[in-house]
N, C-alpha and C positions, 0 to 999 in steps of 0.2 A: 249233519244238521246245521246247526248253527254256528261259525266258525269264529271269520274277522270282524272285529265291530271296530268303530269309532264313537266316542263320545262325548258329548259336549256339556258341560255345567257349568253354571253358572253359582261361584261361590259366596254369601252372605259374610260370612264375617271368617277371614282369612287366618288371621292369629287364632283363633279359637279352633280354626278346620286344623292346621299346621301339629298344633300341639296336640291334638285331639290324632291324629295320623299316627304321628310320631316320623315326617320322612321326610330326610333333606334333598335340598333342592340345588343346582348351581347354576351360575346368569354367566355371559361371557362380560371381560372386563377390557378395557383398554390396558395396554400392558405398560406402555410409557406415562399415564397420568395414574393409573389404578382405578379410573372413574368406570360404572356401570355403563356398558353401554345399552342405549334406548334409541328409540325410533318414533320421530313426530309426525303428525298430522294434522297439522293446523294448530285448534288449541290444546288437542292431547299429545299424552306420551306413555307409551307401550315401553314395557321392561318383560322378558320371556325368562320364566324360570324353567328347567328341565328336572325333570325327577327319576323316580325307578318304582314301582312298585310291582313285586313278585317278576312276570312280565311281561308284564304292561310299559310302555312308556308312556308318561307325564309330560304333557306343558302348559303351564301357567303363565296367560298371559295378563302381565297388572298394566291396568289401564288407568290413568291417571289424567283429571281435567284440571288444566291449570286455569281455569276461571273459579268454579268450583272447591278444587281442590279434593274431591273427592275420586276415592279410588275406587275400581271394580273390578273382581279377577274371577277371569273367565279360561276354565280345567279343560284339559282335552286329553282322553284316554287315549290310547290307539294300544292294539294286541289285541288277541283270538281266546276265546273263554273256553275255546275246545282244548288249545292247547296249556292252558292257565290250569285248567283242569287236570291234567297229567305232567306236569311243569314242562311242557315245551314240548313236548310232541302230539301230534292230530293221526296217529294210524288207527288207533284201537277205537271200540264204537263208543259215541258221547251220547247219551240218552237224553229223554227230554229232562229224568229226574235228573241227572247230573246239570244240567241247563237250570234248573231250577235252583240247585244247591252251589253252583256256581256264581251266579247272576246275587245270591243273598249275603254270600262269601262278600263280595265286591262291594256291595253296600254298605253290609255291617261295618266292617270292614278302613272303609275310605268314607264312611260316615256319609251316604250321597243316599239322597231322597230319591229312589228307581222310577216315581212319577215326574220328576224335573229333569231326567235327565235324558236328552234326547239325543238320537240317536244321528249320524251324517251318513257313517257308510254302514254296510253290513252285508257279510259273505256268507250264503248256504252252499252245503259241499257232502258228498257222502263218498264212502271209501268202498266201494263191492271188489269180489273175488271175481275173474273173470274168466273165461274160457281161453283166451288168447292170450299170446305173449301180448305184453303193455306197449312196453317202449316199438319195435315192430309194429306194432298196431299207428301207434301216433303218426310214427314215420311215412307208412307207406299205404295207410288206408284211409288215415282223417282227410277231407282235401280242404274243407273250407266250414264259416260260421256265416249262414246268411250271404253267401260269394263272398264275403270279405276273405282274407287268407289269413291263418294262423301264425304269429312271428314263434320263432323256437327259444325256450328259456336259455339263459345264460348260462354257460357250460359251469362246474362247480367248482372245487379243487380239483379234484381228482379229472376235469375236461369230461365230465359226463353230461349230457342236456337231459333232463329231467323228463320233459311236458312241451306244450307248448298252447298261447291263450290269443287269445282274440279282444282285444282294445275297441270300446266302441265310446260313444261322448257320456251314456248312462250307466251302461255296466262293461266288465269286463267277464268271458268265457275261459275259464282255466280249467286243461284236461291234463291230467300226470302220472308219471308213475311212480306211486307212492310205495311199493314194496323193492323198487329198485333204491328210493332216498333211504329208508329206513332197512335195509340190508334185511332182507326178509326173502324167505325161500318162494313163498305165496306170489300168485301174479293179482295183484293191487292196485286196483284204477281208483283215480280220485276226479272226482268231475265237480264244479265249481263256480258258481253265479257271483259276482260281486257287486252288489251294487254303487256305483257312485256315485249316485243321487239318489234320493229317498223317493222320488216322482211315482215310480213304479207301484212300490209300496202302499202309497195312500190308500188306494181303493182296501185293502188288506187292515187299515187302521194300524198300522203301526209306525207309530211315530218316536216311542219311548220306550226307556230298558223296561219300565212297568210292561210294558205290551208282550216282552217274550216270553214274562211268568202263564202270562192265557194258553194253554191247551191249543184250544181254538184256532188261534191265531196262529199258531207257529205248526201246529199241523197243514194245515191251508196254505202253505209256503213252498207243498211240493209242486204243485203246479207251473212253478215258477223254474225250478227245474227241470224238469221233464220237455217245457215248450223249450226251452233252452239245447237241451237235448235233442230235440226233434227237428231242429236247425240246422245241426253239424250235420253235414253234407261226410256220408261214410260210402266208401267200394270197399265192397268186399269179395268178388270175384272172380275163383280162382283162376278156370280154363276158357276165358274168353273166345278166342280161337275154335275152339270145339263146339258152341254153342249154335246152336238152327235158329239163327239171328239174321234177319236181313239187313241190307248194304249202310241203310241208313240208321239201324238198331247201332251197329256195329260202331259206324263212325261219332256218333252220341256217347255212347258206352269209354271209346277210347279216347276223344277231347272233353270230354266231362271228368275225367280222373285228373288234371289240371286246372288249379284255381284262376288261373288266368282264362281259362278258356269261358267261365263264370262272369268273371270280370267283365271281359269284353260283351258277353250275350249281353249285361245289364247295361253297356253304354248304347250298342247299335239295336236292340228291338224293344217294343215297345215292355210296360210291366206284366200285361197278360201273354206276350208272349214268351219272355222268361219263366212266369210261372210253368207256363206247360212245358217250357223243354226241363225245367230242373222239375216235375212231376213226373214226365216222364221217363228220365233216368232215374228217380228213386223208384220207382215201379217194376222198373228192369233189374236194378239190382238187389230190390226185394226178392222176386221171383227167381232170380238165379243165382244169386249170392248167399254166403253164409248164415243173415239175416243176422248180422252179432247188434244193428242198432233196434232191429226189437228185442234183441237176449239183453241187451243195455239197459233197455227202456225199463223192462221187467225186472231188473236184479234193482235198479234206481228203487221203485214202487216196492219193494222188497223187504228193504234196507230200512228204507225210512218206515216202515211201521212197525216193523221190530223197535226201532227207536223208543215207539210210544209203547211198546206191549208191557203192562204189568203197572203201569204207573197209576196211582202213586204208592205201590208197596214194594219197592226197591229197596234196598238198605243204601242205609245213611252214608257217605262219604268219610266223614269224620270217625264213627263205630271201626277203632283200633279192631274187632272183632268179625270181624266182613267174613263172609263165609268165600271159599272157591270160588270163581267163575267161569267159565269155559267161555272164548271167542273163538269163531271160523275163522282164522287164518293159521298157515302153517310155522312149524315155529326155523329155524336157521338149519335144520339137519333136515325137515324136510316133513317131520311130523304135523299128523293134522290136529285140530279139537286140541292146542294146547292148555293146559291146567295155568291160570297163572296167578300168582297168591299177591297179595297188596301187600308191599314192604314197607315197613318205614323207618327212619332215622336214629340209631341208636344216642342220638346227642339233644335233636329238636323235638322230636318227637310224630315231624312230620313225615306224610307218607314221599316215597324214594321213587324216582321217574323210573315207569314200567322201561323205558329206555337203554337204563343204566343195565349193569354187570348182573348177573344172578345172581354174586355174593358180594354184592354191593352192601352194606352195611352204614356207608354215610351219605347227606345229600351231594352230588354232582356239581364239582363248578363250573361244565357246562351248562347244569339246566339252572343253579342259584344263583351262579356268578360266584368268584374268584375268595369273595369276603366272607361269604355266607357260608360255603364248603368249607374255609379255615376256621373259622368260629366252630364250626360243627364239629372237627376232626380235634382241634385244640381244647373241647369243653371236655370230650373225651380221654384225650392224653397227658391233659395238664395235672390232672391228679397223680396219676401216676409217678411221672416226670418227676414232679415236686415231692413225693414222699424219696423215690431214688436220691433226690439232692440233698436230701434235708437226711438221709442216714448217714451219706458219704459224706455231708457235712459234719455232723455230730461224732461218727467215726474217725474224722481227721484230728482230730482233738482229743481220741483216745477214752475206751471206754474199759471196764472192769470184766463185761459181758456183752455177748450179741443180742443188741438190741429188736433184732427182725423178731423174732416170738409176740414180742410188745404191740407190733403191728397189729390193728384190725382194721375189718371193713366197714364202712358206715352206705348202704343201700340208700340210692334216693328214689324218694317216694314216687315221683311224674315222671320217671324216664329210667330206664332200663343201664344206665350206666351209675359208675358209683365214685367216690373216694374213698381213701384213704384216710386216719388220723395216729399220732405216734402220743401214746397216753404213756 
């Protein structure tokens, strides 16, 4: 459903948003005077702050009239509300209600009016289970989007290529495989509209984060993939060779599984006659091929209305008390329909990325970052710690009796971890 956004606000009164946040922000500095550095244009002057929240990145640009003197700062989100949603990861399914309880998170939140706040980019995307191997698939049967040719992602650490998308001036076409990124036994396609200009969109009326809370609207968004879908130029056929194809069937068939060969029809014949030859090879390789880009088409239209089913009587995100839920994908040994329980943080009391370890127990400073996981692990241990120190302390100094008996537990009330006190 609903993935990558970008956002744009426009901030009223700064000091009040900051405090009201609570999230620091850092500017780059000149290192030899220590002065801010900013950027003029004529009679203003721009100073960019970067921030963090959850993860999201932050930038704050203050704009400053030196006729005037008056200042105006203008927010720009950038991050995935899919992945914000499960702290960093997008495999598992994001429903509309979670879109919903996500999108109100963000507001509350960062204090941002969801009617003001509009929107630049925005990526739709769904994860189906497929018939085929993924990465095989991308390799040697995708050929092209529209004749343009697919560039291959950048290999990872590990020198794996993921996916591979299609770059055009409005949107971009990103197809991948998502249960190769997330180490999953399951074969996991992830297929991907992004928009990079809102143009498209208009007719759909959505212009603002207000606009994804509509039902309506965001339903009506699959179209948008699906034509997208129905562009990628897919062979899927096995024994070409053996086929009671004629001379010229044949030679179509075997210069059409090459995107250049697309390339070139569209520079040398005119635009109807390119349609007919690239209608004609989709025709032929319907009929004799696997037909995996209608089993596609179908799993896409699938997916997405499972998304909307049951809404709005989901349980709440926040409800420490969430019942089971079962998702269609297999889990890493290979099993299907795995059971997976919402964990959450024996410190924050926040839920623990589906990500993470099965006896994971704290937040992750991959999905928190580095500060947030030591906080978490430290609110946890420092009681402990501190009663240890404070007996061997007391003990070094020589006591009449063992003082450990004297120990008890003091339980706190909001979170599942406890201290210590020495009465």
């Amino acid at each position: 459903m609903i993935d990558g956004i970008t956002i744009k606000y426009l901030i009223k009164n700064f000091d009040e948003w900051r405090r009201s946040v609570n999230l620091s922000f850092i500017t780059n500095v000149e290192t030899e005077t220590g002065e801010i550095r900013t950027k003029k244009r004529g009679q203003t002057v721009i100073t960019t702050l970067r921030g963090k929240w959850e993860t999201f990145d932050l930038i704050i640009k203050e704009v400053l009239n030196n006729l005037t003197r008056e200042k105006v700062f203008h927010l720009t989100m950038k991050g995935s509300l899919h992945k914000n949603h499960y702290r960093g990861s997008n495999y598992l399914p994001f429903t509309f209600q979670d879109l919903q309880e996500q999108i109100n998170h963000l507001t509350k939140t960062l204090c941002i009016d969801a009617e003001r706040a509009r929107i630049s980019t925005l990526e739709i995307g769904l994860n189906i289970c497929t018939p085929f191997e993924v990465t095989p698939f991308l390799r040697q049967n995708i050929i092209s989007y529209k004749g343009n040719s697919f560039n291959r992602y950048k290999p990872n650490r590990e020198g794996i290529c993921l996916g591979i998308v299609s770059q055009l001036s409005q949107y971009a076409v990103k197809i991948y495989d998502k249960g190769l990124q997330n180490n999953l036994a399951d074969k996991l396609m992830r297929f991907e509209k992004r928009f990079l200009k809102m143009y498209e969109l208009k007719k759909d009326r959505i212009k603002y984060l207000s606009d994804l809370l509509s039902y309506v609207k965001v339903e009506k968004l699959l179209p948008h993939l699906l034509e997208a879908w129905e562009n990628v130029s897919v062979y899927d056929i096995d024994n070409l060779e053996k086929l009671p194809l004629k001379k010229p069937e044949i030679d179509l068939l075997t210069k059409g599984q090459n995107f250049k060969f697309w390339e070139e029809t569209k520079k040398t014949f005119t635009s109807d006659q390119y349609k007919y030859q690239k209608n004609k090879f989709k025709k032929l390789v319907e009929k004799y091929g696997n037909n995996w880009q209608t089993v596609v088409n179908d799993l896409l239209k699938t997916e997405w209305e499972n998304l909307f089913k049951n809404y709005p009587n989901l349980p709440h995100v926040q409800n420490h008390l969430l019942p089971e839920f079962t998702i269609k994908i297999k889990g890493k040994n290979g099993e299907k329909n795995v059971i997976l329980k919402k964990k959450y943080c024996l410190s924050c009391g926040k839920e623990v990325n589906p990500a993470q370890k099965n006896n994971s127990t704290f937040c992750s400073a991959m999905f928190v970052g580095e500060a947030a996981a030591h906080k978490c692990r430290n609110n946890n241990s420092n009681p402990r710690n501190n009663r240890i120190r404070k007996i061997h302390r007391i003990n070094s100094k020589g006591v009449l009796f063992d003082i450990a008996p004297f120990v008890i537990e003091k339980k706190r009330k909001s979170l599942k971890t406890h201290s210590r006190e020495i009465i």
